[in-house]
C-alpha positions, 0 to 999 in steps of 0.5 A: 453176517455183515453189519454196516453203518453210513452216514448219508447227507440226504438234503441241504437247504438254504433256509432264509437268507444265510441258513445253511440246513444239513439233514444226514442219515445213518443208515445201518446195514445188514448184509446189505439190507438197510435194518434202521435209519436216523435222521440228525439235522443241524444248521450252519450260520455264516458266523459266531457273534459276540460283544464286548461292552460296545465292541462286536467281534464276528467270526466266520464259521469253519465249515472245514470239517463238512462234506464237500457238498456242504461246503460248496453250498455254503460258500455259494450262499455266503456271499460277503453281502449276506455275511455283512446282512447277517451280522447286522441281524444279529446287532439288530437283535441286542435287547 
């Protein structure tokens, strides 16, 4: 009796203008019957923002540690036009 466990992307979106969506399974097998499947989703952004007094400071988001598959998605929609849209966004937000 052999029990696996893998983790599947099954859907990246590209949600609005910059939301990069990413909804990964985890699948576990036994005997190579699939005997239960989770879902877990998480939303990647073209940047960290934060301020200091007057002062922004934008950081790109390290998308290093995702799939490839998220990484090309995420470079294709993260044009420097949709970087500089966002971060105005977010300063727009300033309450």
């Amino acid at each position: 009796m052999a029990i696996t466990k893998e983790a599947v992307i099954e859907k990246i979106e590209v949600v609005g203008s910059w939301n990069v969506q990413v909804a990964t399974d985890t699948v576990i097998k036994e005997d190579g019957t699939e005997i239960s499947r989770s879902r877990h989703r998480h939303v990647l952004q073209p940047c960290t923002s934060s301020k200091d007094g007057d002062t922004w400071t934008h950081t790109d988001t390290d998308i290093s540690s995702e799939a490839t598959e998220v990484q090309a998605v995420a470079n294709a929609v993260w044009t420097d036009t949709v970087k500089a849209n966002y971060k105005t966004f977010v300063e727009s937000q300033e309450v």
